[in-house]
N, C-alpha and C positions, 0 to 999 in steps of 0.2 A: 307800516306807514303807507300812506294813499300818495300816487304822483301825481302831479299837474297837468290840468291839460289847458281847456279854454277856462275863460271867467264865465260865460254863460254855460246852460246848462240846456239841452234841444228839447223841442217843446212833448219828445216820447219820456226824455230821461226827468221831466218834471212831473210827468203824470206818472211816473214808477213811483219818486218819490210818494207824492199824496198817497198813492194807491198804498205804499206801505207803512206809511204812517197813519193810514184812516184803519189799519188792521189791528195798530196797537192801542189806537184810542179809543176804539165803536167796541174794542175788547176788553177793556180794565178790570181788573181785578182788586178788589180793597182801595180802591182809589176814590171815597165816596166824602169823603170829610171837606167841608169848607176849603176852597183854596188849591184843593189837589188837579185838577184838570187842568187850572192857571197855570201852575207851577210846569207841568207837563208841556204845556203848549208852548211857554216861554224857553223851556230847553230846547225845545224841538226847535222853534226859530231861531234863537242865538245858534245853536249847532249849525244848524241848514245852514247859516249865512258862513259859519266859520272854517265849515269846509264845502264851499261853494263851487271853488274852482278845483276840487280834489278828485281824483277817482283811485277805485283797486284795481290793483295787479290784473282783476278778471275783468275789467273795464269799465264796471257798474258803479255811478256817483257813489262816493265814499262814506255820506250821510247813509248809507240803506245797511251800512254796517251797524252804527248802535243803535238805530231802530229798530234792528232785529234783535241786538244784544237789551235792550231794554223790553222789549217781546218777551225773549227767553225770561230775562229776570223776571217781571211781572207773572207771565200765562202760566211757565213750567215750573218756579220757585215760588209763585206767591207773595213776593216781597211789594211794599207799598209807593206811595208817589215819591217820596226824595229818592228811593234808590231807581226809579225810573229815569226820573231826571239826572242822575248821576249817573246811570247807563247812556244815556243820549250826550252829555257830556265829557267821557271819558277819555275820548280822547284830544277834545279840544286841545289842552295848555301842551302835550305830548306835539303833535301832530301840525298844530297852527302857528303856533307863538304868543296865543292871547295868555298873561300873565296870571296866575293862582289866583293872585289880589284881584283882579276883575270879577274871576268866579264866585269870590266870598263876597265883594262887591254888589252883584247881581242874584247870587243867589243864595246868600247863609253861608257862613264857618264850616256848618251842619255837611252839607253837598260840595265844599271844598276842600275839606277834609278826606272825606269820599275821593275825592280825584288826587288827591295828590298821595294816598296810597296806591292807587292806579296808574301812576305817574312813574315810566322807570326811569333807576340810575343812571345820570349820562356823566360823560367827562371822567373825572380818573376816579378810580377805585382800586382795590387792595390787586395788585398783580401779581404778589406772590400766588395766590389762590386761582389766577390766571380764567376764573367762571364769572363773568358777569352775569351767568345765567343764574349762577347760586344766587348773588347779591340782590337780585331785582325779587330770587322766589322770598328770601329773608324781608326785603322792605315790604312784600304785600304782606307779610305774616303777623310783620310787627305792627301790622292794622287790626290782629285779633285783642290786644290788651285793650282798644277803644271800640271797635265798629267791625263786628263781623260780615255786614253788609261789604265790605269791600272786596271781601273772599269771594262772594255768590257773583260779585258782577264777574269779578274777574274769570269765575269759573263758566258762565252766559259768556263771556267774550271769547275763551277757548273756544267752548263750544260751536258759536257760531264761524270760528277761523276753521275748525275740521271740516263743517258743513260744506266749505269754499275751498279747501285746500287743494282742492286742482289745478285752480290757478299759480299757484305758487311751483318755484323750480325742485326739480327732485331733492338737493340738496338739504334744501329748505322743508319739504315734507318729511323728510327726514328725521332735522331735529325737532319738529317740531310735534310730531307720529311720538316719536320716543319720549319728549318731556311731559306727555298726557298721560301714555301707559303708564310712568316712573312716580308722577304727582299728583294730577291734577284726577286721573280716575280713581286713586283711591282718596284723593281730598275729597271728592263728589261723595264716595261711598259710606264714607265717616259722617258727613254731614247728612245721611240719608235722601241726596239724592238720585236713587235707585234709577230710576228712567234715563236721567243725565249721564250717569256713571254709566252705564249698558252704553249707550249712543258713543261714550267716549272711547268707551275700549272697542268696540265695532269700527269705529271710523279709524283710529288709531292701527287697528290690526289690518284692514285695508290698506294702510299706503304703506303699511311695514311689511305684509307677505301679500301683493298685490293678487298672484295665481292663483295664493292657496284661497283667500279671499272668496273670489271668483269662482273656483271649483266649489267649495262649501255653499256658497249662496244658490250656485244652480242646482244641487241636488237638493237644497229646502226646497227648491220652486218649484223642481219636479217632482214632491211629496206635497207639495201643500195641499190641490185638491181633498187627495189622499186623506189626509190628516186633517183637515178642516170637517171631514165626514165624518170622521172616525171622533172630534171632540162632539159633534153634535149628537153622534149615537150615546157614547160618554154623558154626555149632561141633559140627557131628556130624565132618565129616573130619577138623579138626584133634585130637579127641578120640582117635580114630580109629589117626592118625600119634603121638599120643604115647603113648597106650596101646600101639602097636608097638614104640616104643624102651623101654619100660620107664621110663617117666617118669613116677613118682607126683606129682600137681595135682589141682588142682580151678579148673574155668574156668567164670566168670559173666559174664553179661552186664549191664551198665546201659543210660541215656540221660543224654543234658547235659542240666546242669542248668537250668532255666526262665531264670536269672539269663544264665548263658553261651551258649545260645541267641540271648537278648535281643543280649548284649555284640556277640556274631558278625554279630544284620543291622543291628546301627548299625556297628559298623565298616567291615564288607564295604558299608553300604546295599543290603542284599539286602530282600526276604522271607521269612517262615517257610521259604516250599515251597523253598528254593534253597540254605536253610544245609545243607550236605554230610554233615557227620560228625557226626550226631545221636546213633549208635550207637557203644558201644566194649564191648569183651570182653574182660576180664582173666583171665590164665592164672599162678594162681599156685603154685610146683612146690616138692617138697621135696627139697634139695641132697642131692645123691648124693657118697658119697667117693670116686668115681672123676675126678671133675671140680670146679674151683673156682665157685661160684655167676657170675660173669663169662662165662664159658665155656657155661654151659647156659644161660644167655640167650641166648646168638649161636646154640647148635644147637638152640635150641626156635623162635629166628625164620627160621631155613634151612629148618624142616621146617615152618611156617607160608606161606615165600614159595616152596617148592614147591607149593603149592596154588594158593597164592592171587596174584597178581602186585600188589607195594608200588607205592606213592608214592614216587618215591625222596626229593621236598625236604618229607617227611614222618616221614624218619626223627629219634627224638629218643632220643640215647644217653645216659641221667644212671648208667649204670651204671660207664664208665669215670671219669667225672667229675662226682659226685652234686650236686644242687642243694644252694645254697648252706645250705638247710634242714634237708638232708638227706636228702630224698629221692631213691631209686635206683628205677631202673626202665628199661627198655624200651621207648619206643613206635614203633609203624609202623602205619602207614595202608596197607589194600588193598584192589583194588575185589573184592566181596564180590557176591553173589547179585542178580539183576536192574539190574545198572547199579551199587548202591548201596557206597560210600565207606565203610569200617568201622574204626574204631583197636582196635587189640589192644595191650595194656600186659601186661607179663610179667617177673614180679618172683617173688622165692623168698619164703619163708615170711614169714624175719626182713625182708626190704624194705618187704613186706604189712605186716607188725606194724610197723614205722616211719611207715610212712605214713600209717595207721590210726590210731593211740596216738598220733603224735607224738613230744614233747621227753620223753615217760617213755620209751619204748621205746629213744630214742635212746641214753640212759643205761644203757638195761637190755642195750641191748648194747657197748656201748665198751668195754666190761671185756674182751669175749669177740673182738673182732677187731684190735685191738694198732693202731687205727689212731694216727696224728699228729693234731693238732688241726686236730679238722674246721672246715667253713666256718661251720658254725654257732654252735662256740666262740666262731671270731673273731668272728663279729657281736656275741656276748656280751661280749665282750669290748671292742669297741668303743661299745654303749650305756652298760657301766658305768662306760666313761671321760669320756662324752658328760655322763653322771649325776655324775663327779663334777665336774665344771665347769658347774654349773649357771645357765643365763642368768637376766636379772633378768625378764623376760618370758615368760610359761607360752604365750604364742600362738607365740610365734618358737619355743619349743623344742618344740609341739606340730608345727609343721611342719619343724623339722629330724628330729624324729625322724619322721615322717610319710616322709622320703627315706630314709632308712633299710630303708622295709620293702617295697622294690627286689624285683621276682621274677626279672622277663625280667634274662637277664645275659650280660654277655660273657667271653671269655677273650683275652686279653692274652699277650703273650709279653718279657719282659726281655731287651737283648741276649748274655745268659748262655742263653737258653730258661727260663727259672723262669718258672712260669704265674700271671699275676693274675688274678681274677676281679672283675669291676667290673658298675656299672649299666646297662642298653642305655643309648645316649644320653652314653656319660661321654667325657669330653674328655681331651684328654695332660696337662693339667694335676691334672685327678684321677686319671689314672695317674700323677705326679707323686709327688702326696701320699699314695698308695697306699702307695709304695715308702718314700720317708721324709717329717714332716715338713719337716724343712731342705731336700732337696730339692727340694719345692713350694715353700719360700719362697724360694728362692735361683734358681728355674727363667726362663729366659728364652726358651727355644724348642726344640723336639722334633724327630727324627728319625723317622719311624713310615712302615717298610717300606724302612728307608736314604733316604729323602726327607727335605728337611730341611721341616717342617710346626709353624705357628704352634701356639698352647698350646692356643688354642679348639678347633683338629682334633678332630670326630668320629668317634672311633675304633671301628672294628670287630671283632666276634668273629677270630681267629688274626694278626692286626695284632703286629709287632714294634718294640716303643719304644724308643727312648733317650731321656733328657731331656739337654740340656745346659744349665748353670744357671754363674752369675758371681755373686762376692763382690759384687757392688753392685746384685746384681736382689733385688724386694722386692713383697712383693705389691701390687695394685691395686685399688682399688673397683671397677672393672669386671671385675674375674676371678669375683665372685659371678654376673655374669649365664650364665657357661658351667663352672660345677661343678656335678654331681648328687653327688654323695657328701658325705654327715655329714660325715666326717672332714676333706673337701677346705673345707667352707664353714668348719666353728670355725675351725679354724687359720687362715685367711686374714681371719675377723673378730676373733679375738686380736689379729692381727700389728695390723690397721688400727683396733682399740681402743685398745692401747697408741700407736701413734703419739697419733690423736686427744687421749689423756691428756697426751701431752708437748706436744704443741700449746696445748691451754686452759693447761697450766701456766706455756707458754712467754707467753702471750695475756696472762694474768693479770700476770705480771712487767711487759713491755711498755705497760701500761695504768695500773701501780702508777708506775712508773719517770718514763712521760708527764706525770698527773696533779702526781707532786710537783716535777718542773719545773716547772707552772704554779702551785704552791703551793697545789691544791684537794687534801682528802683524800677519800681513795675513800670512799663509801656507797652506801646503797642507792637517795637518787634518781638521784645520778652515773648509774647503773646501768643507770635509768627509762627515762632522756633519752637515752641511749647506743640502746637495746633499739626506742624507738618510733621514733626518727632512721631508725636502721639496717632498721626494721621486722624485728626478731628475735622469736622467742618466748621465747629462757631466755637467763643470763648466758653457758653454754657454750658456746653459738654463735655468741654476739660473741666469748668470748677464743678459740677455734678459727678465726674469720675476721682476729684480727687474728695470733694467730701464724702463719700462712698466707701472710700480708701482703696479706690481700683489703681491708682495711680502712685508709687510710690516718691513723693517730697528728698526724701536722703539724697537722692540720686541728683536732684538739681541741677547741681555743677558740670556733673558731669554732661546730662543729657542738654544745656544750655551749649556746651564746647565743641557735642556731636553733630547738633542741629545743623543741616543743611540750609545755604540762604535758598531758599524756593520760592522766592518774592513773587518773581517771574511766572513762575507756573503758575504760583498762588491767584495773581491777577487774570491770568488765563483762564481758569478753571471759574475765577468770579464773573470775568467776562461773558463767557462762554451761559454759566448760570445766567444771566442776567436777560440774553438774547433768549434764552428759552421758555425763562418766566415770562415774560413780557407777551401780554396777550395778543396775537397778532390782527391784522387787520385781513378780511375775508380776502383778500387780493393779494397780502405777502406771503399766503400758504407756498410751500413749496416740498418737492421730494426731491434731496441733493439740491442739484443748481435746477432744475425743471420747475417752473413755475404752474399752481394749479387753476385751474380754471373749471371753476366748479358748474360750469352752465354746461358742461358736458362730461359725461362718464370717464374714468381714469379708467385705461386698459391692462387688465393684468395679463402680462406679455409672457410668455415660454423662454427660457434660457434667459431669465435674468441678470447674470453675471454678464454677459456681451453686451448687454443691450444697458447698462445703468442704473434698468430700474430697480427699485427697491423696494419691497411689500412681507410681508411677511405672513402665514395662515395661523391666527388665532390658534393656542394650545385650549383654549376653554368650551368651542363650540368645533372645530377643526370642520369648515366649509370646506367642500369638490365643487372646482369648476359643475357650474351648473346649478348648482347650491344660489338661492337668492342671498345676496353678500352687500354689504353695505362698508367703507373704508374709513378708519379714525388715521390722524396723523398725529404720529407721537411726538415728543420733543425730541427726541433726536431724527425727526424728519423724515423717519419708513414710514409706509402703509401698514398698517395693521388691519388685518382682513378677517370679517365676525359673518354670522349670520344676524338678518335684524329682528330676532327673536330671542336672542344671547345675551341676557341679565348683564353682563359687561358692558355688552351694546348700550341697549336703553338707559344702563345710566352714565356713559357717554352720550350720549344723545340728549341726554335732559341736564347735564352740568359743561359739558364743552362742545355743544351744538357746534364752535364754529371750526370745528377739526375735524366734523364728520364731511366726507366725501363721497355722491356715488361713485360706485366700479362696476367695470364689466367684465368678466374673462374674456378670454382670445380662445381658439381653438389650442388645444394644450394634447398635442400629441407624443411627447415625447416623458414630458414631467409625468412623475407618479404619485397620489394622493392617498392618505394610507384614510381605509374607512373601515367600518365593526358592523359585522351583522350579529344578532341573537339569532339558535334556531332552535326548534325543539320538534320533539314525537314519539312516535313508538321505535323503539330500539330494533334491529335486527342482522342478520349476519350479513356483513358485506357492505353495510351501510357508508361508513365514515370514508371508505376507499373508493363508494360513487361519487361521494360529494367533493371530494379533494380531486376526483376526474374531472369531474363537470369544470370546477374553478379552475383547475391548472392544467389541464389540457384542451379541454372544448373551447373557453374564452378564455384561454393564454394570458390568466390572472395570475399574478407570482404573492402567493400565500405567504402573510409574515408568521403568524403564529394561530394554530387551534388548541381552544381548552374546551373537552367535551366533559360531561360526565352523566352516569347511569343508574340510575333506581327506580327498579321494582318495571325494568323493561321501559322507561320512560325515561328518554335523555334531552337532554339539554346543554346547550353549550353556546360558546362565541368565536367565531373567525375574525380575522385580522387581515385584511390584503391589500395591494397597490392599484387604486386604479385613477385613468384619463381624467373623467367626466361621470353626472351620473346617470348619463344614461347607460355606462357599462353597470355601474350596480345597478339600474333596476333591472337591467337583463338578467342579471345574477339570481337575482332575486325568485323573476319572473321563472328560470332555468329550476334554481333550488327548487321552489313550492308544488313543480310535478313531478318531482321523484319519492316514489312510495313508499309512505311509512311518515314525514314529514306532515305538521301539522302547522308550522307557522313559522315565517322566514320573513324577519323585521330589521331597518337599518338602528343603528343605538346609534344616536346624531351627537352627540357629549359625551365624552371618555379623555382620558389622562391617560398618554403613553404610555 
């Protein structure tokens, strides 16, 4: 939200506004129908006036916010004049105070609608769940069962906040870095907005590894020259060969992006200098009616792999069978001038504009190519079934929709041949549930490639299923631990909710029935004594254990006579719950009695025992001083200390934004940090008694554990040691990698003690 300053506005910051508002109007896209530029013009003046006296964080009048978030909507998505107008208004009824009913008033149901899914939750909401971040991501979603248009602005409004996120306090970059990586980049990438999705993971990974950021981006710039030569040497023949057959295109060249870069050397565990396919060169052609746009893809990459010789497990076909998103295209990988690895993507006009524009273009052509319902329908289709079964829990449904927005996928075959397309990673049981519910619930064991193969089987791309299923099979609680698919998890926690329901109901009767055999009537200390006995937390999971028969009823009398009165603790214990659910306020954060003040770094201190503080180093990413580290505050009030790269992180950061904290280490000379190297090379005599020298005597490293091992004169193994900071390991490092014989000496930044 924008803060106040004067009611006027000086006569530089009126001529910014024009100036940027004459960019989004002297630019319009699709905005050509009767009435469309009116409409336009009258948002932009109701807005201007409504946040008149407003400005950002970065000091800039607060109007030049949705006029670029209505920019972005329009230029980079292609969406038409209401949602322009509803970009320029967006944050009016939020931000202002002018009431919903004004907006529908002035401007249609139509663009009120629009805002008031844009509109977050204020005042009270569910605090057991303790994420108002879930709740607000759940209210814009449940604007896909009407007006997907609310998704695109809202995703134009991220955008445009990363663009500016300088402004804002580290804190706040923070969470705000993290709920983009975690949501809104792969909601971008679902909806085929390719361009937007890249920008968000880029700017996203910026304010989360600022260095590494920084390092990556200077060594594209000190290759660009380089490689800007090297695509033009690249694309002069193949211009060349098209220009020969009469093949109207235009081919450009890029780079990966900073973000995917990155992604490639923690995957691979490469370096910069060794990620391959840095370059790609898209050729994109305008469909001739002598051939189907299918067809001049394969003879545009015949006269490409006459040049150039491919990669064959490089090729990637979405043209016969487009991403689940949508997008079509072409790619192949070929080795290209001086050694070097090059993708070429090769897409027609309309694929370009799909992929470009996204979910507007997708529309803007369905009309014109008579397909079936695409795959991106169905996922439509399946969130707004997700949306109308809405959990009572905003974090559980923030991560069932979170699997939802699946990129890598497989294809599947039915034993009819009818093709499913599923998640990498998805099991026969989520081919199950694919095909129908009842046959997920009914399923007891799978055929996949005529093998008879349990339900967990991991299935792979051209894999042939059968399920075969029995009137008395039924799902399991153990079947959530091997389903990746939305659809495959609800329906298997339906089925084992309603049980659970008949259970407590049945627990409940059982417990009624006991009681007045002994002639006590049920209340609520019965209830107490029962709950501390049994050591339960709630009445439902005493009547779920007793309808289960975990709990044996005979014993009543007795265990009523044993029960300790524990009212006291009982209240304690509720109290105690209640302070910790209870969502705090960014200003009542605290560690122990230490209040935090998130406008400046929390320092992790050396000898923590004397000193109070309390922090603890994530078991999941295990950060060394030195290590960029980012701090969550748990309910019971430590620091918990991540890298912000650490899948735990982000999605901390996208569901309880308001517990993340930056930290900084202190000089930590005394504490020891235990860290893993890999190393590997050629085997020789004397070897493993250099390397346990160098660590434990030359830099006075105390080694916890090595496991090496040897084949065929080539070994490999992992060290374990204590150290400071890491600038002692990359000494290590740097020490290890010139002793001979040694061919590669890397930190493993995630291990399990």
């Amino acid at each position: 939200m924008g803060k106040k300053k004067a009611d006027i506005f000086t006569e530089d910051e009126v001529s910014r506004i024009e100036y940027e508002y004459n960019l989004l109007k002297d630019n319009l896209y699709r905005c050509d129908k009767p009435g469309d530029r009116e409409l336009i013009e009258k948002a932009f003046r109701f807005a201007n006036e409504a946040h008149r006296d407003m400005y950002r964080n970065s000091g800039e009048p607060y109007i030049i916010h949705p006029i670029n978030v209505a920019r972005i909507v329009n230029q980079e998505m292609g969406v038409g004049a209401k949602s322009v107008a509803a970009a320029l208004l967006h944050d009016v009824v939020e931000d202002t105070g002018v009431p919903l009913e004004e907006i529908s008033k002035e401007f249609g149901p139509k663009i009120a609608s629009l805002i008031d899914g844009l509109t977050k939750i204020s005042g009270t909401y569910n605090q057991e769940t303790n994420s108002l971040q879930a709740e607000n991501f759940r209210k814009m979603l449940m604007t896909l069962s009407d007006d997907i248009r609310v998704i695109l602005i809202k995703i134009a409004d991220r955008l445009h906040n990363m663009r500016t996120l300088d402004s804002m306090p580290e804190h706040k970059r923070m969470k705000v870095a993290g709920e983009t990586i975690y949501l809104y980049a792969p909601l971008a990438h679902r909806l085929g907005l390719f361009a937007i999705k890249t920008e968000l993971e880029d700017l996203s990974f910026k304010f989360r590894h600022p260095r590494i950021y920084d390092e990556i981006a200077r060594k594209v710039k000190l290759d660009e020259k380089k490689n800007l030569a090297l695509i033009n040497r690249f694309s002069l023949p193949i211009i060349e060969r098209l220009n020969n057959n009469n093949i109207i295109f235009d081919i450009s060249g890029r780079f990966k992006s900073i973000y995917s870069i990155w992604k490639k050397m923690q995957s691979k565990n490469i370096p910069f200098e060794e990620v391959f396919d840095l370059l790609a060169v898209r050729v994109v052609f305008e469909p001739g009616p002598e051939m189907s746009e299918r067809a001049q893809c394969w003879q545009i990459y015949s006269l490409i792999t006459d040049i150039y010789t491919p990669k064959p497990d490089r090729l990637r076909d979405w043209v016969s069978r487009p991403k689940s998103n949508g997008y079509e295209a072409l790619h192949l990988t070929v080795m290209g001038p001086e050694g070097r690895w090059v993708e070429v993507q090769i897409r027609s006009q309309r694929m370009d504009d799909i992929a470009e524009r996204g979910f507007a273009a997708h529309w803007k052509y369905k009309g014109d190519t008579l397909q079936s319902e695409s795959e991106l329908d169905k996922w439509l289709k399946h969130i707004r079934e997700m949306l109308a079964n809405p959990m009572s829990d905003p974090l559980t449904f923030l991560d069932e929709f979170k699997l939802s927005l699946f990129s890598s996928e497989i294809m599947v075959f039915t034993p009819k041949g009818l093709l499913v397309n599923l998640p990498k990673g998805a099991s026969a049981l989520d081919f199950a549930y694919e095909i129908h519910t009842d046959i997920g619930n009914k399923a007891i064991g799978a055929k996949v490639n005529y093998k008879l193969s349990p339900l967990s089987t991991t299935l792979q791309s051209g894999d042939q299923v059968e399920i075969i299923t029995s009137n008395i099979g039924k799902p399991e609680k153990e079947w959530l631990d091997y389903v990746h698919t939305t659809k495959a998890r609800s329906a298997i926690k339906d089925v084992l909710r309603d049980e659970s329901t008949d259970r407590i109901r049945k627990g409940m009767d059982l417990l009624e029935k006991k009681l007045s055999e002994l002639g006590i009537l049920p209340n609520s200390d019965i209830i107490k004594k029962l709950l501390d006995y049994y050591e339960l937390l709630n009445k439902d999971e005493l009547y779920s254990r007793i309808g289960l028969g975990l709990i044996d009823l005979d014993d009543l009398r007795k265990v009523l006579k044993k029960a300790p009165d524990n009212s006291f603790r009982k209240y304690w214990r509720l109290a105690v719950d209640t302070v910790i659910k209870k969502a705090p306020a960014e200003k009542e954060i605290s560690v122990g009695t230490t209040p935090i003040d998130k406008s400046h770094p929390y320092l992790l201190r050396e000898n923590i025992d004397s000193t109070g503080d309390s922090y603890v180093i994530a078991e999941c990413c295990n950060p060394i001083p030195g290590d960029e580290v980012v701090g969550y505050i748990d309910p019971n009030n430590s620091i918990i200390v991540h890298k912000p790269k650490c899948p735990v992180a982000i999605k901390l950061m996208s569901s309880e934004g308001n517990r993340i904290i930056p930290v900084r280490w202190t000089i930590h000379k005394l504490s020891s940090f235990l860290a893993r190297i890999s190393i590997n090379g050629i085997d020789r005599l004397g070897l493993i008694n250099e390397i346990t020298n160098i660590i434990s005597t030359e830099l006075n490293v105390n080694i916890r554990n090595i496991n090496v091992s040897v084949y065929d004169s080539i070994f490999e193994g992992t060290i374990d040691f204590y150290v400071h900071h890491t600038r002692d390991l990359n000494n290590l490092i740097m020490q290890l990698s010139n002793v001979k014989g040694i061919a590669s000496v890397k930190r493993i930044e995630e291990f399990i003690e």
